[in-house]
C-alpha positions as CSV (number, residue, x, y, z in Angstrom):
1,X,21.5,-29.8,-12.5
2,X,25.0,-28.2,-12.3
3,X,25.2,-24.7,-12.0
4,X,28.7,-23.7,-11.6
5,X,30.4,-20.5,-11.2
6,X,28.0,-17.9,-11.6
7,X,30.7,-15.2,-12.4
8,X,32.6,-17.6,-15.0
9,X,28.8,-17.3,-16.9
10,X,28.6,-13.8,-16.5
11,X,31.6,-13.2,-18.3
12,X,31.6,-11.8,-21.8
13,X,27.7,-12.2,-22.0
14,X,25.0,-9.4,-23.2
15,X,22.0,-8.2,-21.5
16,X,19.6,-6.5,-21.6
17,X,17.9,-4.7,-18.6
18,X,14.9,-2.7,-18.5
19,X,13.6,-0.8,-15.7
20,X,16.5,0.7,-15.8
21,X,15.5,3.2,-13.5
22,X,13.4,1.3,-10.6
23,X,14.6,-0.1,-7.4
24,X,15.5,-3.8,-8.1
25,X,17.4,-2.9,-11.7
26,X,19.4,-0.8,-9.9
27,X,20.7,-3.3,-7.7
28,X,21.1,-5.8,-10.5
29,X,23.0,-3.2,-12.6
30,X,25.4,-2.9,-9.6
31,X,25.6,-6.7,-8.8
32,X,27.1,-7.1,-12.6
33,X,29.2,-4.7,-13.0
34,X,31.0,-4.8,-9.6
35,X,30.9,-8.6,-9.6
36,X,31.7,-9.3,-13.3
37,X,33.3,-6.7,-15.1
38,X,33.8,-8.6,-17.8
39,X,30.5,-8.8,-18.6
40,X,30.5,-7.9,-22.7
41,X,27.8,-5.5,-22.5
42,X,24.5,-4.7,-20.6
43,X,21.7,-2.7,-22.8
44,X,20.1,-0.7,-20.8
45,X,16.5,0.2,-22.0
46,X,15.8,3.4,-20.9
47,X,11.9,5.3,-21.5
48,X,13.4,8.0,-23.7
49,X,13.0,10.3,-26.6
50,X,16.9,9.5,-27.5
51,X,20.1,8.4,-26.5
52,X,20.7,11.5,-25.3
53,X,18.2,11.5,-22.8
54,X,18.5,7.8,-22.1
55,X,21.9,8.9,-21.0
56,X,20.9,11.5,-19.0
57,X,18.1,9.8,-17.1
58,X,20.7,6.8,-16.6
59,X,23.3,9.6,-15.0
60,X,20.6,11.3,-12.7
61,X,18.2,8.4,-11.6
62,X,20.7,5.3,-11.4
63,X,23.9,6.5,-11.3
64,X,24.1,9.5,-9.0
65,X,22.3,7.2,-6.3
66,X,24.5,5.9,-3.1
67,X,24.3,2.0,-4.2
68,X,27.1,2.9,-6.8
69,X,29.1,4.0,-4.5
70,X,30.7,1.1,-4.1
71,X,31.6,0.7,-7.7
72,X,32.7,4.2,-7.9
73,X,35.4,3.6,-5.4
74,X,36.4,1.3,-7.0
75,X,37.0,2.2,-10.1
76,X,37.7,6.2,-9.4
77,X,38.4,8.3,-12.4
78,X,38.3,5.3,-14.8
79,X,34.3,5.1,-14.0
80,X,33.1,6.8,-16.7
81,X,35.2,5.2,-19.3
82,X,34.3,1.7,-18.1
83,X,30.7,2.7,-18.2
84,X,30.8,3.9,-21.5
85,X,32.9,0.7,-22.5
86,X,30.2,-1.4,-20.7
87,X,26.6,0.1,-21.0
88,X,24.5,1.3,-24.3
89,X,21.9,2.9,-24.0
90,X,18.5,2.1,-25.5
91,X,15.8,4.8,-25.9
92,X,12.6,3.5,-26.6
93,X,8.6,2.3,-24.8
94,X,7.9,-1.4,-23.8
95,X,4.3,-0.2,-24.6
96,X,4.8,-0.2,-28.2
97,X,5.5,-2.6,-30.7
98,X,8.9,-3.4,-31.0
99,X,9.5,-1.1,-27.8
100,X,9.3,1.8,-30.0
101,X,13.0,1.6,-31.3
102,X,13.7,3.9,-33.9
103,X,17.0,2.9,-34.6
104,X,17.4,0.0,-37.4
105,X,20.4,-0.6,-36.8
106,X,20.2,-0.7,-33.4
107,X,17.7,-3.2,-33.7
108,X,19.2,-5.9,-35.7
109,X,22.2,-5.9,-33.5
110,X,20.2,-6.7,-30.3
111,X,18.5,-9.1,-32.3
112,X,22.0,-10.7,-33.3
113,X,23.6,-10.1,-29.9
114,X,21.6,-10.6,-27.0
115,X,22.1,-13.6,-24.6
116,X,19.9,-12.6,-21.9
117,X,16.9,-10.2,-21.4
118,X,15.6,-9.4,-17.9
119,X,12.5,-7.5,-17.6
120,X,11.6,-5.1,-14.4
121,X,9.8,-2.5,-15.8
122,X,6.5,-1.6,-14.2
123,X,4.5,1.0,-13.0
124,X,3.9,0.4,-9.1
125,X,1.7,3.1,-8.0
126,X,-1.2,1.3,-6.7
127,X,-3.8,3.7,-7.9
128,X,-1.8,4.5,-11.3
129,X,-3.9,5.3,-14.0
130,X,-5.7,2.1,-16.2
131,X,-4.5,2.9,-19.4
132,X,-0.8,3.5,-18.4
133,X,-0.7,0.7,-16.3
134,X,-1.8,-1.5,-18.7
135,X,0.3,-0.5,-21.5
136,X,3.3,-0.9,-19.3
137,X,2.4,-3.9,-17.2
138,X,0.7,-6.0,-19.3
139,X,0.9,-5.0,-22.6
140,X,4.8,-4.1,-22.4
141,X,5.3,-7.4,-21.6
142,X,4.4,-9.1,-24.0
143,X,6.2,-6.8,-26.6
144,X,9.4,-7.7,-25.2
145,X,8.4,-11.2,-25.0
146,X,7.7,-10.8,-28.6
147,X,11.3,-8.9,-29.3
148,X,13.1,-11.7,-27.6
149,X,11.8,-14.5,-30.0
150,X,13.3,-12.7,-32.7
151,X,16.7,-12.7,-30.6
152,X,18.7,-15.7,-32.4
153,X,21.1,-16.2,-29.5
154,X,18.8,-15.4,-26.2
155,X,19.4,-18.0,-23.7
156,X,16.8,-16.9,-21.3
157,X,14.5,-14.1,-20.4
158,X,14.1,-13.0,-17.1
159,X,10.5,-11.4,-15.6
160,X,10.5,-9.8,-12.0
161,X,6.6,-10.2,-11.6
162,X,5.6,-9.9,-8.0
163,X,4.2,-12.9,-5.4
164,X,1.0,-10.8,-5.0
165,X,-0.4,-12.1,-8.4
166,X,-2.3,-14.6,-6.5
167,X,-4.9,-11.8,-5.5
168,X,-7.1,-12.4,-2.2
169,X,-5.9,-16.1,-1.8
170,X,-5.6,-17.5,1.4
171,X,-3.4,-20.4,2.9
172,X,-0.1,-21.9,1.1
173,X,0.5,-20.0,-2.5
174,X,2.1,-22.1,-5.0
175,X,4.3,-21.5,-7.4
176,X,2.4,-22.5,-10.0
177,X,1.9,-20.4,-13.6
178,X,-1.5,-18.4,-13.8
179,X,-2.7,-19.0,-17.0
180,X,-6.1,-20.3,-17.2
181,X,-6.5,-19.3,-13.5
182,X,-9.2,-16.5,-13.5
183,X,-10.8,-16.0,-17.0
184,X,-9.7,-12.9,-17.3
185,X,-10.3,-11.3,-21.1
186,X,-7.5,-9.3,-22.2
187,X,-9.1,-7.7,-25.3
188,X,-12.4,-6.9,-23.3
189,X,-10.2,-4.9,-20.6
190,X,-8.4,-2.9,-23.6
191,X,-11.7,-2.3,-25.1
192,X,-13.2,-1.0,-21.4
193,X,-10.2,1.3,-21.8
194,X,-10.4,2.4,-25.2
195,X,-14.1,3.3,-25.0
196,X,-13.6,5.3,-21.6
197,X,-10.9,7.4,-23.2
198,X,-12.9,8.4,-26.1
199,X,-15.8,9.2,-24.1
200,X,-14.2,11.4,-22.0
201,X,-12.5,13.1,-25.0
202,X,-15.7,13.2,-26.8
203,X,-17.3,15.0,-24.0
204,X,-14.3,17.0,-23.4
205,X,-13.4,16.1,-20.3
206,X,-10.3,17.9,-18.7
207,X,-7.0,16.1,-18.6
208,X,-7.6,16.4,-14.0
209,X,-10.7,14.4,-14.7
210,X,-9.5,12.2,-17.6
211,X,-6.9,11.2,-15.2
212,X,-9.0,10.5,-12.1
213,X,-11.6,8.5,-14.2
214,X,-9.1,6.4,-15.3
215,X,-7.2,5.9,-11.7
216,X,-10.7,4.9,-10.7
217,X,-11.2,2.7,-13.1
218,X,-8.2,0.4,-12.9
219,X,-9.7,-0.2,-8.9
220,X,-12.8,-1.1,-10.0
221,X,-11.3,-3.5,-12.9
222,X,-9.3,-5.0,-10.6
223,X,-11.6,-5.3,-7.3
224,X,-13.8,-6.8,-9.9
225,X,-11.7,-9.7,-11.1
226,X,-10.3,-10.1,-7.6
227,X,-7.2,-8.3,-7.0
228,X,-6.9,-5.4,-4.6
229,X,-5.4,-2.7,-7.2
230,X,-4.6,-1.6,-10.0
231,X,-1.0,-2.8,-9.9
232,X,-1.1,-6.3,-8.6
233,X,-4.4,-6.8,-11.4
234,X,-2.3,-5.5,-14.2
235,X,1.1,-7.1,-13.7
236,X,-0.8,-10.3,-13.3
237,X,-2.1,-9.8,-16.7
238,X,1.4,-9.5,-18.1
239,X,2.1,-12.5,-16.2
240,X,-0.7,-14.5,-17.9
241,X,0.2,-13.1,-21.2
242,X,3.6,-14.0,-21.1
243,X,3.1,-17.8,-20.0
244,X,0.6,-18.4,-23.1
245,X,2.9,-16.7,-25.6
246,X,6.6,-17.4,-25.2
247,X,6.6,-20.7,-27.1
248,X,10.0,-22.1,-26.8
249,X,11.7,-18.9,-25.0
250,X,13.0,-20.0,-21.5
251,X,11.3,-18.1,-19.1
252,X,12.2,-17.5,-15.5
253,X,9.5,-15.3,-13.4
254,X,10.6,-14.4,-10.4
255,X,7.8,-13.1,-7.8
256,X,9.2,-10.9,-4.8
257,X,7.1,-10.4,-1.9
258,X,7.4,-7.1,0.0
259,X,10.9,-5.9,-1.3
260,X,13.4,-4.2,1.0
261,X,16.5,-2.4,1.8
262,X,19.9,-4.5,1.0
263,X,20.9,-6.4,3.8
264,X,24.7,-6.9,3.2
265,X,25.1,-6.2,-0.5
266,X,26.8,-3.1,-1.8
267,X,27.0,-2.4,1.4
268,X,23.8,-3.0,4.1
269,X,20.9,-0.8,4.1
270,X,20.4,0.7,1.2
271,X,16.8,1.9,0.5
272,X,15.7,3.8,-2.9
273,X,12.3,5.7,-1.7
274,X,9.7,5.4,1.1
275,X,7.0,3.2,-0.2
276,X,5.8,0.1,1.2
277,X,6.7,-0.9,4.7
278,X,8.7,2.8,4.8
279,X,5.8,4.2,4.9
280,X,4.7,2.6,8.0
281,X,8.2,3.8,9.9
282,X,8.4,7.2,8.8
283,X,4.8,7.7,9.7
284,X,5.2,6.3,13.1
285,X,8.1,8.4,13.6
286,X,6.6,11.7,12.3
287,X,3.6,11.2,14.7
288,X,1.5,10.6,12.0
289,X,0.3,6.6,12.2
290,X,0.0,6.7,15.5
291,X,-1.5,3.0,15.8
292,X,-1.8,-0.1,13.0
293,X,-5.2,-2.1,12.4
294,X,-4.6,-5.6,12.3
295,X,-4.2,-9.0,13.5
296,X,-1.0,-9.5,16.4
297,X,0.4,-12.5,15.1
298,X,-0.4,-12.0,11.3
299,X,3.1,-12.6,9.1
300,X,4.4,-9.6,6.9
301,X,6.3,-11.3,4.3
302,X,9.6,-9.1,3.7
303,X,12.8,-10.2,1.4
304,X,16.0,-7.5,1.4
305,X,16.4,-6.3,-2.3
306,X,19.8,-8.2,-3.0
307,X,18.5,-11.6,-2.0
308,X,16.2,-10.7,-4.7
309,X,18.7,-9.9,-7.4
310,X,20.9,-12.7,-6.2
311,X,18.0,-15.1,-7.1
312,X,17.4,-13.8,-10.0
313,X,21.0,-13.8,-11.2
314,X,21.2,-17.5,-10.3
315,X,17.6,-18.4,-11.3
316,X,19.0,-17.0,-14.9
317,X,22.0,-19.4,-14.9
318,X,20.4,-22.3,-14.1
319,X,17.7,-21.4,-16.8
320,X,20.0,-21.0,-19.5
321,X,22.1,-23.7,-19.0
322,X,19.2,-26.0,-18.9
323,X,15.6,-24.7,-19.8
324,X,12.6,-25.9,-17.9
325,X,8.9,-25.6,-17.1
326,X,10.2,-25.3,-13.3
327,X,10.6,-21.7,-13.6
328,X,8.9,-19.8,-11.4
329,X,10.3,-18.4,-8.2
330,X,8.5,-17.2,-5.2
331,X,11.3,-14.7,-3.4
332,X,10.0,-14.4,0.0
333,X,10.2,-15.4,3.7
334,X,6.9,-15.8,5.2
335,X,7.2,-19.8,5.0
336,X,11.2,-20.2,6.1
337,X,11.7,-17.0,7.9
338,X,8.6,-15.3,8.6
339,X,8.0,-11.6,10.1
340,X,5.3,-11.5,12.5
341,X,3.3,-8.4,13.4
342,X,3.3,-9.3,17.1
343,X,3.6,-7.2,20.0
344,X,7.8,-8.7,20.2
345,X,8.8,-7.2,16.8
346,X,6.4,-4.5,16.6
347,X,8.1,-3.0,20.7
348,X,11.7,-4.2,18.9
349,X,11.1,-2.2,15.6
350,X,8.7,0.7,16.6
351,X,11.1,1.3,19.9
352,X,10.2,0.9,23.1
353,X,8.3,3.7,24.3
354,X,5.5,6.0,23.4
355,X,6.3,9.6,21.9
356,X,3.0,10.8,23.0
357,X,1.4,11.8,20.4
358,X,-1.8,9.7,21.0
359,X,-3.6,12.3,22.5
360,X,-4.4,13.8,18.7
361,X,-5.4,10.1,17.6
362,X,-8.8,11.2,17.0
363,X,-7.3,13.5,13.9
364,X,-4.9,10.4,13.0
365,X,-7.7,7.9,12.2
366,X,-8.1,9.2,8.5
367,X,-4.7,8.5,7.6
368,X,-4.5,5.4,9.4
369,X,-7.1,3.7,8.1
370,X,-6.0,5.1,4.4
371,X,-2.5,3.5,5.4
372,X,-5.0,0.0,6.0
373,X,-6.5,0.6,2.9
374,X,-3.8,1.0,0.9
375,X,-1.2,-1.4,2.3
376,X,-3.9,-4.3,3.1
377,X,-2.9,-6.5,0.3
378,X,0.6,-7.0,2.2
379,X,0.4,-6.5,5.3
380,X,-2.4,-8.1,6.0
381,X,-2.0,-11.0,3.5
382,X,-3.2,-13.9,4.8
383,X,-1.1,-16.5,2.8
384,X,2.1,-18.4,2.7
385,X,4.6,-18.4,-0.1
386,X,5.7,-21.8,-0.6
387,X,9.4,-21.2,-2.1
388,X,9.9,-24.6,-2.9
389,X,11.5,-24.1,-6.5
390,X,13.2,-21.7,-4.7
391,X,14.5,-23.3,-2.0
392,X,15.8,-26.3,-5.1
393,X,18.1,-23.6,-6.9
394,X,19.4,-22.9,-3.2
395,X,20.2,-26.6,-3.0
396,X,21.8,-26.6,-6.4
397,X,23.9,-24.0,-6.1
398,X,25.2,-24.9,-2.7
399,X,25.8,-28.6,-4.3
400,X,27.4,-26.6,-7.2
401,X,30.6,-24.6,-7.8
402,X,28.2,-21.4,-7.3
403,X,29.5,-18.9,-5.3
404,X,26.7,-18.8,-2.7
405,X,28.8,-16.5,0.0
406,X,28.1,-13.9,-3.2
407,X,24.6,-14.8,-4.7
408,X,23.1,-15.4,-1.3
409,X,19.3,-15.2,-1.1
410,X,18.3,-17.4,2.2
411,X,16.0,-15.5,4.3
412,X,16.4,-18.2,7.0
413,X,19.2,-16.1,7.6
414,X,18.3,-13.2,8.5
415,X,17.8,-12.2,11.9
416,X,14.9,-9.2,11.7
417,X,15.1,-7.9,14.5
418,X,18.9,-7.0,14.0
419,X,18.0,-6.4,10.5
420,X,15.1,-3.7,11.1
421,X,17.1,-1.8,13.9
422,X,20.6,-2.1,13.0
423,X,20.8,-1.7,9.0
424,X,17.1,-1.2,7.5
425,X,15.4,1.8,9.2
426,X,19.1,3.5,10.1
427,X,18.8,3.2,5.9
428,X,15.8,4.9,5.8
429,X,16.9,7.3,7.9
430,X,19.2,8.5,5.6
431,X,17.0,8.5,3.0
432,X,14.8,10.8,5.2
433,X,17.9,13.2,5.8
434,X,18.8,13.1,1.6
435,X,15.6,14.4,1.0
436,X,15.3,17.1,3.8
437,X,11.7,15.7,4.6
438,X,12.4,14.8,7.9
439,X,14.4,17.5,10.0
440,X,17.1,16.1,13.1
441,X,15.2,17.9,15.4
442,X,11.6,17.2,15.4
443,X,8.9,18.8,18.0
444,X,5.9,16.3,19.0
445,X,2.7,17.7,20.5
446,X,4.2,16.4,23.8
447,X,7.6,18.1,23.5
448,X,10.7,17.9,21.9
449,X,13.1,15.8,21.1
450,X,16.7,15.8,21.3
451,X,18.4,16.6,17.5
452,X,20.5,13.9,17.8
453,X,17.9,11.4,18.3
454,X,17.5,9.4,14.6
455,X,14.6,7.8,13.5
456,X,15.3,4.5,15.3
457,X,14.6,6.7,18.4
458,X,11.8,8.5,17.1
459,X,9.4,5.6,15.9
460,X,7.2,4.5,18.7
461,X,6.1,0.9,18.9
462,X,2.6,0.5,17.1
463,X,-0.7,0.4,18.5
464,X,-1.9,-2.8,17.2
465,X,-6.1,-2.6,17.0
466,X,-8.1,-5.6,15.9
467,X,-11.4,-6.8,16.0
468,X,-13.0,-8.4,18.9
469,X,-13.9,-11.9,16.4
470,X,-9.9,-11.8,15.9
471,X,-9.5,-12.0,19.9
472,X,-8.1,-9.2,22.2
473,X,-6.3,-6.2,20.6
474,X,-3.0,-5.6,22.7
475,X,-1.2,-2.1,22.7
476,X,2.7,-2.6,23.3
477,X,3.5,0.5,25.6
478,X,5.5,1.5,28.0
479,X,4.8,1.9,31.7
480,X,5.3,5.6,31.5
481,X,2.8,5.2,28.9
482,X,0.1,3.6,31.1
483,X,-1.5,7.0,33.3
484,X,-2.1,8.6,30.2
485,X,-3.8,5.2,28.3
486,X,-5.7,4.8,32.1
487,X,-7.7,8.2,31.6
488,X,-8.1,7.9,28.0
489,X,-10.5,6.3,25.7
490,X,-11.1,5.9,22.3
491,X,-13.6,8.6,21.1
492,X,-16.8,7.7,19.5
493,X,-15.6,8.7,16.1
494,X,-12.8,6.8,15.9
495,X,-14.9,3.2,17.5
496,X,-17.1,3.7,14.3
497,X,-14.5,4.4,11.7
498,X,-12.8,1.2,13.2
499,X,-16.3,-0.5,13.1
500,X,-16.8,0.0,9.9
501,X,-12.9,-1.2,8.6
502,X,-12.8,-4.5,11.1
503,X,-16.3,-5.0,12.8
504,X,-16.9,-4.6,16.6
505,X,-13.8,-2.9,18.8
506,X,-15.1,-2.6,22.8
507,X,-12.9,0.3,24.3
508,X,-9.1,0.0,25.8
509,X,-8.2,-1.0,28.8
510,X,-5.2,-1.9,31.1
511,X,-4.1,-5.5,32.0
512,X,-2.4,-5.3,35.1
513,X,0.7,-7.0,35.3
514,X,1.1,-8.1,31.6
515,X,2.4,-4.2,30.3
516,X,-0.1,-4.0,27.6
517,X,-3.6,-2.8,26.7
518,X,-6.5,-4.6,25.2
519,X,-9.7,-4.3,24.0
């Protein structure tokens, strides 16, 4: 296969993008228009009543945010007539038929027009709601598959799913499609939904309890089948969908793995909210997750959120050029370049000394062990993505004229430890600053800390607290650290809570000479 010049192919195409408004589309958006400004035109499908609010959602939530800054340099006062040159806005809801286009017109000229569609659209909350999950996740999905076999001129259609579709699997993780793989019923789950709802209407439940019911629900569905929420359950769905219906549409699926801030591309560090692993360094540094149940060596797959868009881009080239069954991509680095949750990183990332705020653990262990709870599925995963089709397109385009210095998505490149301290958390940290959540001067139960101190400084290496069948527990500390961890224990209450998440945990105690705790 010969790919070429990625940026030749871009030029003059069409595309549509929806998701518009999430994390990955907003980097995608970027990618084109800065890389390729010739780019004929990218549709942007927007959830709106209008265009007029399609436009205004597009100005507040993608726009205005710091990863066009780049782009806005460049182009200065002649931004806004370039965008309106480039972009049109498309107001409508994957989770009807058609997407809920009202315009006619509208319609037939995407129909006529479009060369590529690339899906991202999802709800991500965990613990979202069945019914809305499931009309965006699964069944939006397949009404755009369904729009884009009308599409006389689509080359390809592009689907960010996510590498967490293969539920509570263990060991290396294919990337092989899902259909057939779990029996799941499709019209049985809608029908669980639709008789819920009109229960609780019948009875005449409040919206609050409508709304709980229903978040409760999509856990059980899923936990049922064998995923760990709502989300991951739902988007695996759309997945399975998708594969059984697209008929002769080339497909590419692309399946991230935990997806974070840009590593070099607008410009390094770049993060769009605090979920995922965010929430573990903001936590740490607020005092709040003051240790981390787990295995020491277990691998945290991470991939930076450009590599991701740069595969994608590519994946797309290669896919329209020449259409194939080889067309799913696991975006990851747990099998090239994995991220280990060892005591190395975690004193590296978490800093290297205590902040001493261990002596409120005992009020801590709620949230921690809602952190565990919540976060389980992928940081505790116990699998490897093999990225084999991956690592092919790699091959392709370096054997290609592809311009690989820009569409670069090797993680065997990245050096985490640089990347955590030096470009990802100093990202989040001005995140945390953006949103006023996290003040420059913070006080700790053991005193204060110096304004100028940023969250690099703050976070404290993680207490790492595992199971006695998983082998000692070590806690990476700091000598100044170890008087304090000498007279204390771990209370009763917090033994059984930590009994009841990972089985048997003896109490702490010091290993002379080896600067760490275990248990």
């Amino acid at each position: 296969m010969e790919l070429g010049s990625v940026v030749e192919f871009l030029e003059n195409k069409t595309i549509l993008v929806s998701g518009v408004t999430g994390f990955v589309a907003k980097v995608f958006i970027e990618k084109i228009l800065r890389v390729q400004p010739n780019v004929k035109k990218l549709y942007l499908f927007v959830r709106a009543a209008d265009i007029d609010s399609a436009a205004l959602r597009f100005q507040n939530e993608v726009l205005a945010k710091d990863v066009f800054n780049v782009l806005k340099e460049k182009w200065g006062t002649r931004l806004n007539s370039f965008i309106s040159e480039k972009i049109t806005f498309v107001p409508g809801d994957i989770s009807s038929e058609d997407l809920g286009l009202k315009d006619s017109n509208l319609k037939e000229e995407l129909w006529n027009e479009l060369d590529i569609m690339v899906n991202s659209a999802a709800i991500t909350k965990f613990d979202e709601r069945y019914d809305v999950a499931f009309g965006i996740n699964t069944l939006g999905v397949i009404h755009l598959v369904n729009f884009a076999k009308k599409c006389v001129k689509l080359k390809v259609f592009v689907h960010v799913s996510t590498a967490y579709v293969a539920g509570e699997r263990t060991g290396l993780i294919l990337e092989n499609p899902l259909d057939g793989a779990s029996g799941l019923d499709f019209d049985a789950e809608m029908k669980v939904i639709d008789q819920k709802l009109n229960e609780l209407k019948t009875k005449g439940a409040p919206q609050k309890e409508i709304t709980l019911f229903m978040k409760n629900l999509g856990t059980e569905r899923a936990k049922l089948h064998g995923w760990p929420n709502t989300y991951v359950f739902t988007k695996t769905m759309g997945e399975m969908l998708m594969q059984q219906s697209k008929e002769n549409l080339s497909l590419v699926i692309i399946r991230p793995t935990v997806v974070s801030g840009t590593y070099k591309e607008p410009f390094p560090g770049w993060v769009e909210d605090l979920k995922t692993i965010n929430t573990l360094f903001v936590a740490s540094a607020q005092g709040n997750l003051p240790c981390l149940v787990g295995e020491t060596k277990i691998i945290m797959d991470v991939i930076p959120v450009d590599m991701v868009v740069n595969a994608m881009i590519v994946a797309m080239v290669a896919h329209a050029k020449q259409p194939s069954d080889a067309n799913i991509y696991h975006v990851g680095s747990s099998l090239r370049n994995p991220v280990t949750l060892g005591l190395q990183v975690a004193n590296t990332v978490f800093h290297n000394f205590f902040k001493g705020v261990y002596n409120d653990l005992r009020k801590k262990v709620k949230f921690v062990m809602r952190v565990v709870e919540i976060y389980k599925p992928y940081f505790y995963f116990n699998g490897i993505f093999d990225d084999t089709n991956t690592e092919k397109l790699r091959m392709t385009a370096r054997g290609s004229r592809t311009e690989t210095d820009l569409f670069y998505f090797d993680p065997d490149s990245i050096e985490w430890r640089d990347y955590f301290m030096n470009t990802h958390i100093p990202g989040v940290e001005k995140l945390l600053q953006q949103k006023r959540s996290f003040p420059k001067t913070k006080v700790f139960r053991s005193g204060h800390v110096p304004s100028d101190k940023t969250i690099t400084d703050r976070v404290m290496p993680m207490t790492f607290i595992q199971s006695s069948r998983m082998g000692n527990t070590h806690f990476p500390v700091s000598h100044r650290d170890k008087t304090y961890f000498q007279r204390q224990r771990l209370s009763k209450m917090t033994l059984n809570v930590l009994r009841n998440q990972i089985g048997a945990a003896p109490i702490c105690c010091w290993k002379p000479m080896s600067g760490i705790y275990a248990l």
